[in-house]
GUTIFI-942694 format. One line per field, with one value per residue (C-alpha): residue number from 1; residue in one letter; chain; x, y, z. Coordinates in steps of 0.5 Angstrom, whole numbers. Each point is the difference from the previous one (the first is absolute). Example, Ala and Ser with C-alpha at 12.3 -4.5 7.8 and 13.67 -1.06 7.14 Angstrom:
2
seq: 1 2
type: A S
mol: A A
xx: 25 2
yy: -9 7
zz: 16 -2
END
This chain:
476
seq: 1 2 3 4 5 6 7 8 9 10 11 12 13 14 15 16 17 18 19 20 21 22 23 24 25 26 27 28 29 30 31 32 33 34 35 36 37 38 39 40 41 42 43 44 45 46 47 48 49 50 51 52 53 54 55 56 57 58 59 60 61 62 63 64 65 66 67 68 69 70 71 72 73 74 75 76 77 78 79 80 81 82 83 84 85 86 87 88 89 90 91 92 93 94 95 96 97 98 99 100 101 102 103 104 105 106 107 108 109 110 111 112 113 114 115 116 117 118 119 120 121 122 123 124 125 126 127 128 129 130 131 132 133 134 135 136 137 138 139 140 141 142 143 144 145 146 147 148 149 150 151 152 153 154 155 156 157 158 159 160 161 162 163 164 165 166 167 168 169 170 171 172 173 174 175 176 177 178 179 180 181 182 183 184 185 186 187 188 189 190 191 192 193 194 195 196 197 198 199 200 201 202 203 204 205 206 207 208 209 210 211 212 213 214 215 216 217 218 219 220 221 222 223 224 225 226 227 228 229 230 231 232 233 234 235 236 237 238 239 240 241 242 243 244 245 246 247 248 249 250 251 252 253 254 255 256 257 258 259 260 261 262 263 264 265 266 267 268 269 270 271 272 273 274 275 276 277 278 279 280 281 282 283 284 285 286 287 288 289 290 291 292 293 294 295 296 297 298 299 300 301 302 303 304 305 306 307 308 309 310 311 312 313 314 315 316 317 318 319 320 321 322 323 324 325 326 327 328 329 330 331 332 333 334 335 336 337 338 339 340 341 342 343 344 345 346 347 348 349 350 351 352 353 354 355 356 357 358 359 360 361 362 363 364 365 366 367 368 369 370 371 372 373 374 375 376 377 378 379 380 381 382 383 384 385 386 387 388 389 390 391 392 393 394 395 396 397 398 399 400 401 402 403 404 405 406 407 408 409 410 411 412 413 414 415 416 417 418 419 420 421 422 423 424 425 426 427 428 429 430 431 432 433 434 435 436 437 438 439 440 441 442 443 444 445 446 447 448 449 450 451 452 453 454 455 456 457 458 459 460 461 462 463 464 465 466 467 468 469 470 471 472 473 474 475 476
type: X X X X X X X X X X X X X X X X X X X X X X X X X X X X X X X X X X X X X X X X X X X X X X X X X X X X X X X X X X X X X X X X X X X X X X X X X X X X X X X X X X X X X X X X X X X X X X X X X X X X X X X X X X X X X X X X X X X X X X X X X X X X X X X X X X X X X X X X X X X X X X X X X X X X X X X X X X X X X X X X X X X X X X X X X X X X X X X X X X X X X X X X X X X X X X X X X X X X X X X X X X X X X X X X X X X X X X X X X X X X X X X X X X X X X X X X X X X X X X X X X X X X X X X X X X X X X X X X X X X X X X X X X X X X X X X X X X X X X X X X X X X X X X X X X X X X X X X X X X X X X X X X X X X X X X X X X X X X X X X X X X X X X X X X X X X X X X X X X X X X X X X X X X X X X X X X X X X X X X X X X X X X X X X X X X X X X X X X X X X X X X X X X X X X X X X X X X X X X X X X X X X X X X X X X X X X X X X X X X X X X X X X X X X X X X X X X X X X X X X X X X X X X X X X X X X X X X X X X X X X X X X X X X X X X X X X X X X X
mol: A A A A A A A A A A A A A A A A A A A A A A A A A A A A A A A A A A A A A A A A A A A A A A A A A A A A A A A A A A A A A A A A A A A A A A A A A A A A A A A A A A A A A A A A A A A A A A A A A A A A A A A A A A A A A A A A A A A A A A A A A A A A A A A A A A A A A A A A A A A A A A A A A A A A A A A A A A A A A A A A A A A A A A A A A A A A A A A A A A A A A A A A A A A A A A A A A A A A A A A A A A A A A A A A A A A A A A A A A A A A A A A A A A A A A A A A A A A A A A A A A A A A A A A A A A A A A A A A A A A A A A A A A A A A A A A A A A A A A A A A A A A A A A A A A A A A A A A A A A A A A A A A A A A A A A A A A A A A A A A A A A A A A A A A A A A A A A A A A A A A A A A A A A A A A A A A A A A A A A A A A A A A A A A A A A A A A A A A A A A A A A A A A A A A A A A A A A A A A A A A A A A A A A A A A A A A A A A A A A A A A A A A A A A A A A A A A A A A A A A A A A A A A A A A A A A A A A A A A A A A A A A A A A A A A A A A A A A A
xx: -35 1 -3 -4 4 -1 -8 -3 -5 5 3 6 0 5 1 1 4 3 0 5 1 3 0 -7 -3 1 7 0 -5 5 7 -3 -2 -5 -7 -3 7 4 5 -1 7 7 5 7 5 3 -8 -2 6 0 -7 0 5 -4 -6 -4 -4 2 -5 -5 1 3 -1 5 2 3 4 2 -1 -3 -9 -1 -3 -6 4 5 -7 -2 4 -3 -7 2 4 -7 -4 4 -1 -8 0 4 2 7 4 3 6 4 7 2 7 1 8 0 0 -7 -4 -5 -5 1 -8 -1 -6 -3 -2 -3 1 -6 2 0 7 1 7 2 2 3 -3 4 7 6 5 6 4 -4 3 3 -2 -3 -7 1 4 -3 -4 -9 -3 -5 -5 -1 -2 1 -6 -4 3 -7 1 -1 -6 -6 -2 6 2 -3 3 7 -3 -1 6 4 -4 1 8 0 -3 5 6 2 2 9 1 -3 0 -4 -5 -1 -2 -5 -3 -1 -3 -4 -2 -2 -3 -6 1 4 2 6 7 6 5 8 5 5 6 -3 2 6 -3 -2 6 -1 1 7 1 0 4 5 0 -1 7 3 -2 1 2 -4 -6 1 3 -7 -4 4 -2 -7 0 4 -5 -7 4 -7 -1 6 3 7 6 3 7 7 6 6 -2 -6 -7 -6 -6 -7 0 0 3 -4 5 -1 -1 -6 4 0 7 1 2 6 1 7 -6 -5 4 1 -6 -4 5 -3 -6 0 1 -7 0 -5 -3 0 -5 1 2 -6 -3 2 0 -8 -2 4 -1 -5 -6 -5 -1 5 -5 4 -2 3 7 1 -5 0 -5 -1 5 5 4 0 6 -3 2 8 -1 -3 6 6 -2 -1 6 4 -5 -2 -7 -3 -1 -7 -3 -8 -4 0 -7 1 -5 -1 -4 -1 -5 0 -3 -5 4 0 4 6 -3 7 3 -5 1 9 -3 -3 5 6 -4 -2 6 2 -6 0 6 -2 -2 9 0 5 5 -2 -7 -4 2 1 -8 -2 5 -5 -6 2 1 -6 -4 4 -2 -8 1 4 -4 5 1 8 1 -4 5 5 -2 -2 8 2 -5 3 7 -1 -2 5 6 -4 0 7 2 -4 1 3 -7 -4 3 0 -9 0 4 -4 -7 2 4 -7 -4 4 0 -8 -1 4 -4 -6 -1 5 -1 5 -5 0 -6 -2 -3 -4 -8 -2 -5 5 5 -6 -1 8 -1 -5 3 6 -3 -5 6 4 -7 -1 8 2 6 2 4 4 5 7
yy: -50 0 6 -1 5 -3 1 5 2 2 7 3 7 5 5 7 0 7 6 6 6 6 6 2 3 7 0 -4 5 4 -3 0 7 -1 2 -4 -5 7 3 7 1 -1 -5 1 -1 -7 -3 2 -3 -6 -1 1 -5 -5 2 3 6 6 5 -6 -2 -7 -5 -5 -7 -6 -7 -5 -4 -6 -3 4 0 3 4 3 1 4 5 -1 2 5 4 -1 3 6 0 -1 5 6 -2 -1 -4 -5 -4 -8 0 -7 -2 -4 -1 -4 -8 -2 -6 4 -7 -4 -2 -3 -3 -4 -7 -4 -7 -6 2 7 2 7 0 5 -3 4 -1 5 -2 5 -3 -2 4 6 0 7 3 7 0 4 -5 -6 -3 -1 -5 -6 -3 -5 -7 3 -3 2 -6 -4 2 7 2 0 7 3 -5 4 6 -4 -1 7 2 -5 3 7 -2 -4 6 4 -5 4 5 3 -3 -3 6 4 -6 0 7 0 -6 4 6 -5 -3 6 5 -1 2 6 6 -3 2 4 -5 2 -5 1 -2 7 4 1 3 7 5 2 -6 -2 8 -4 -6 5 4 -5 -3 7 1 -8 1 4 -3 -7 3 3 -6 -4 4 0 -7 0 3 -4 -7 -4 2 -5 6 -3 5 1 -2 5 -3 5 4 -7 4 -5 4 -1 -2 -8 -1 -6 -4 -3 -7 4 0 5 4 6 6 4 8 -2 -4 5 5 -7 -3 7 -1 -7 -1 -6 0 0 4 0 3 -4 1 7 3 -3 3 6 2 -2 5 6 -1 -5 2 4 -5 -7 -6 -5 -7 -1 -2 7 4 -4 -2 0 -1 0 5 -2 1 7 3 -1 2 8 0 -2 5 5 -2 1 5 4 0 5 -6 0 -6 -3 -1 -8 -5 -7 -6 -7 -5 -6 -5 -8 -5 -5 -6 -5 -1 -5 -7 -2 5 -2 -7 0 6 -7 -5 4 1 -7 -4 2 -4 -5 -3 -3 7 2 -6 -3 -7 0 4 -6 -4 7 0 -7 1 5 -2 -5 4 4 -8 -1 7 -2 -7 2 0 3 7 1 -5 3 7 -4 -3 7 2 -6 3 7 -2 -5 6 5 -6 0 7 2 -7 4 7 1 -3 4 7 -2 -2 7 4 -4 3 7 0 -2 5 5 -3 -1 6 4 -3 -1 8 3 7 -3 -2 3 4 -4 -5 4 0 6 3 0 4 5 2 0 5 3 0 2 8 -1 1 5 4 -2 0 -4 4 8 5 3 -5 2
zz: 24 -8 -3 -6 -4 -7 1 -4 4 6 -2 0 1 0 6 1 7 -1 -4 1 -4 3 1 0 -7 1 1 -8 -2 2 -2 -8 0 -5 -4 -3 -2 -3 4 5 -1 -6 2 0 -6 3 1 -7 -3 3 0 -8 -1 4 -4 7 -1 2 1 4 7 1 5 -1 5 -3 1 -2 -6 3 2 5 6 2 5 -6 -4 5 -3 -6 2 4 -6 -4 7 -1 -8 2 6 -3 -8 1 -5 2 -1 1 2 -3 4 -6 3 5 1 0 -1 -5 -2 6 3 7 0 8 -1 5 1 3 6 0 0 -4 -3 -6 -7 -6 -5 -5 3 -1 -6 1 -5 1 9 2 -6 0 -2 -7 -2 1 -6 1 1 -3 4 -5 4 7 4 6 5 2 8 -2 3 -4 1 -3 -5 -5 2 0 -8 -1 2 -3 -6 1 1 -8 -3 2 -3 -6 6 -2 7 7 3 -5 0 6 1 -7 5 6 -5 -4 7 4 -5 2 7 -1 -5 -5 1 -4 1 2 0 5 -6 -4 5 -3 -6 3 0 8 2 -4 3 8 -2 -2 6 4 -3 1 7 2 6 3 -4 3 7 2 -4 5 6 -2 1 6 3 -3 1 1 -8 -1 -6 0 0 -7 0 0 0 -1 -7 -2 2 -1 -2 0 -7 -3 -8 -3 -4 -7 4 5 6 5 2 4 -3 4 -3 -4 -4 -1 -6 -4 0 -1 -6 -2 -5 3 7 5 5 5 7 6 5 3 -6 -3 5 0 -8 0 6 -2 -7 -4 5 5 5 0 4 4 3 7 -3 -3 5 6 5 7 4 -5 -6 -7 -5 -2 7 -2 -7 3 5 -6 -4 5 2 -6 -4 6 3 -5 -6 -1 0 -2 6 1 3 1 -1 1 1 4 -4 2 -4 5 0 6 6 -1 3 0 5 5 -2 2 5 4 -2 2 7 2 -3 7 2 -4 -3 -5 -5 1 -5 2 1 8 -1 -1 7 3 -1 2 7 1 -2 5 6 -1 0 6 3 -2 3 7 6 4 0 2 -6 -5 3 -2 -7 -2 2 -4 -6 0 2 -7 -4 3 -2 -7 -2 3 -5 -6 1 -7 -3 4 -1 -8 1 5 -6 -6 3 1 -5 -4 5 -4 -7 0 3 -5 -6 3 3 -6 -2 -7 -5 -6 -1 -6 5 3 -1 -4 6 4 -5 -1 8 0 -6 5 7 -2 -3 5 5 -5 1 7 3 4 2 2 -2 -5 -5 -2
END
C-alpha cells in the first residue's frame, strides 16, 4: 500500500531509540576535580605548555570530545551535548577536537525521499566534488549551495529543514576551507542545545613544544616505540589498528605528512629530523597519537564515542593506545579519565514496499513461472494453469494424482532450466531487504534533519543519563 508521504498532515518524527553516557556522573565529577569550573589542583609543565599554545585555559577543568569535520549524526552530537551537560553540572570548559587532517567529505548532505509507492532511497543532494576526492578536510575548498534544490520526493515535513540546512551551510561559504566550514555549521546549528566550544584542529598540534618533544623521542626510540604500538594492536585485533611497518633500519610511525597536493603519506623515523626542520612540511598525528596528546595533556576528562570508547561487547581504539604507551613510556603516564557517548536517533520513515514486493516475486516465481520473466515462463505458466483446470475437471482420483505429478514435476523441470533467474530474484530481494532497511531504519542522518523537540529531549536524556548513570564504576 503506498504511504502517503507527501501529505502534510502525516508527521515525520524523529525518534530517540537510545542514549548511552557512560560512566556514571560522579565518576566525571570526579575526573574534573573542580569547583565551580577552577581547578583543585596545578597541572604539570607539559599541559600548561601545550594547553597555552592551543589557546586552552589553564587553570579550568577541561572536557574535551571531538571528530571529524563532517554533519553529524545524532550519535557524534551526543557527545556534544554530553560536553555541555558537564559544563552545566559542574562548570567545566569545554573543548572541540576538530580532526581536520583526514579525508572526508565535510558538506556532503544525504537526505530520504519517497517514491509513490513508498520506497525510501538516500539522494545526495550536496555530492563530493570531484577534484576535491581524497583530499584532506583542511584543504579542500568551502562550499556555495547556490542553486542546489530540495529534490521534490523528499518528505514534506522535512523539506524546509533540508532549506535551512542548505542555508545554514551558504552562510558559512566564506569559510578558508570545507572542513572549517563544516564545523562553524555545526556550532551555529547546535548552539542552541549546548554550551559552544574552544575548537582544536588536530593539524596545530604541532605548534605546542610538547608534542614536537614526542615526535622526536619517538624518532629516538623508533624501535621500541612501534615495537610496543604494534604489540598492542596484536593483542586488541577486533579494533582493526593496523601494525606500523619495520623494514630493516625504515620504521613507520604513528604519524601522516600531508603533501602540498593534500595527500596522506607515512612518516618513517629517518623522516622526522627533516621534516620538523621544514617550515613547510605538516605533520600530523594519527589516530593514537592523537589520542594520546589530547588525554595526557589538553584535558581532564577526553569523551569518546563507541569507536574510541567502545560498547558492549566490543573494544574501541583507545584500549590500544593505554597499552602502547604503557608499552613504550611505562605504565605511570598519566592520562585523563575518558567517558563515552552516543546516541541512536532514527528518523520515522516507512518501511521499503519494494522489499516486500521482490521478497513475494522471488518466492512465487517458483510457483508461477510467468513472475522469472522469461523466454519460457510464459508457456511454463499457461502448462500449468492447464494441468491445474484438468486436475478441477477430473473426476478420477488416481488421474488427478497423476495430473498433480505432472504439474510439480513441469515446475521442478522449469526451475532446475532457470536457476540462475531465480538465485538472481532471491538476491535482488534480500539484497533490497538490506538496502530498505539501512535507509529507512539509519541512525546516519545528520542531525540538521532532525525536528527540533526531538534534539531538545536529546539534550535532556543525554544529562539526565550523565546524572542518573547508566553504567558503574570508575574510568581509567
Amino acid at each position: 500500500m503506498p504511504i502517503a508521504s507527501n501529505t502534510p498532515d502525516v508527521p515525520l518524527r524523529s525518534e530517540i531509540e537510545s542514549v548511552r553516557v557512560a560512566p556514571e556522573g560522579s565518576a566525571w565529577s570526579r575526573a574534573l576535580r573542580a569547583g565551580g569550573g577552577v581547578r583543585s589542583e596545578a597541572i604539570d609543565e607539559g599541559a600548561r605548555t601545550f594547553r597555552e599554545a592551543l589557546g586552552l585555559p589553564v587553570d579550568r577543568a577541561i572536557v574535551m570530545s571531538g571528530h571529524q569535520p563532517t554533519l553529524w549524526h545524532a550519535g557524534i552530537a551526543a557527545k556534544w551535548l554530553a560536553i555541555g551537560a558537564a559544563v552545566n553540572s559542574w562548570g567545566a570548559t569545554p573543548a572541540w577536537v576538530v580532526v581536520d587532517h583526514d579525508a572526508v567529505a565535510p558538506l556532503t548532505l544525504d537526505v530520504p525521499t519517497i517514491d509513490g509507492d513508498g520506497v525510501v532511497r538516500r539522494v545526495r543532494v550536496l555530492p563530493e566534488r570531484g577534484e576535491a576526492r581524497g583530499r584532506a578536510a583542511c584543504d579542500r575548498p568551502a562550499v556555495s549551495t547556490r542553486g542546489v534544490r530540495v529534490p521534490n520526493d523528499v518528505p514534506v515535513e522535512i523539506r524546509d529543514r533540508v532549506a535551512r540546512a542548505l542555508e545554514l551551510i551558504e552562510s558559512q561559504a566564506d569559510a578558508p576551507d570545507a572542513g572549517t566550514q563544516a564545523t562553524r555549521v555545526m556550532l551555529e546549528f547546535l548552539r542552541r542545545f549546548s554550551a559552544t566550544p574552544t575548537i582544536v584542529r588536530a593539524t596545530s598540534l604541532l605548534d605546542a613544544p610538547v608534542t614536537r618533544d614526542i615526535v622526536e623521542r619517538m624518532s629516538s626510540e623508533a624501535g621500541a616505540c612501534v615495537m610496543a604500538y604494534n604489540a598492542a594492536a596484536l593483542k586488541h585485533r577486533a579494533t582493526r589498528v593496523r601494525p606500523l611497518r619495520i623494514a630493516g633500519d625504515e620504521i613507520e610511525l604513528p604519524l601522516w605528512s600531508l603533501e602540498r597536493d593534500s595527500t596522506r603519506r607515512p612518516v618513517y623515523a629517518s623522516q622526522v629530523r627533516s621534516l620538523l626542520a621544514d617550515r613547510d612540511a605538516r605533520l600530523v598525528p594519527r589516530a593514537l597519537l592523537l589520542t594520546y596528546l589530547l588525554r595526557r595533556y589538553a584535558c581532564d576528562l577526553f569523551v569518546h564515542g563507541t569507536g574510541g570508547g567502545g560498547d558492549e561487547g566490543h573494544e574501541g581504539y583507545d584500549a590500544v593506545m593505554h597499552d602502547w604507551i604503557a608499552g613504550w613510556l611505562g605504565g605511570g603516564a598519566w592520562l585523563a579519565p575518558m567517558g563515552v557517548a552516543t546516541a541512536t536517533v532514527r528518523l520515522d520513515l516507512p518501511a521499503n514496499d519494494d522489499a516486500d514486493r521482490l521478497a513475494w516475486v522471488a518466492h512465487a516465481a517458483r510457483h508461477n513461472p510467468v513472475l522469472a520473466d522469461s523466454a519460457e515462463s510464459a508457456a511454463a505458466q499457461e502448462t500449468k494453469f492447464e494441468r491445474v483446470g484438468l486436475i478441477a475437471r477430473s473426476t478420477d482420483r488416481d488421474e488427478r494424482a497423476r495430473l498433480y505429478r505432472e504439474m510439480h514435476a513441469g515446475l521442478a523441470e522449469f526451475r532446475s532450466r532457470h536457476a540462475g533467474t531465480l538465485a538472481d530474484l532471491d538476491a535482488r530481494a534480500i539484497a533490497s531487504r538490506a538496502s530498505g532497511a539501512s535507509i529507512a531504519r539509519s541512525r546516519t542522518w545528520s542531525v540538521l534533519l532532525h525536528d527540533t523537540r526531538a534534539l531538545d529531549e536529546l539534550r535532556d536524556r543525554v544529562r539526565l543519563t550523565l546524572l542518573q548513570g547508566t553504567h558503574l564504576g570508575s574510568i581509567g
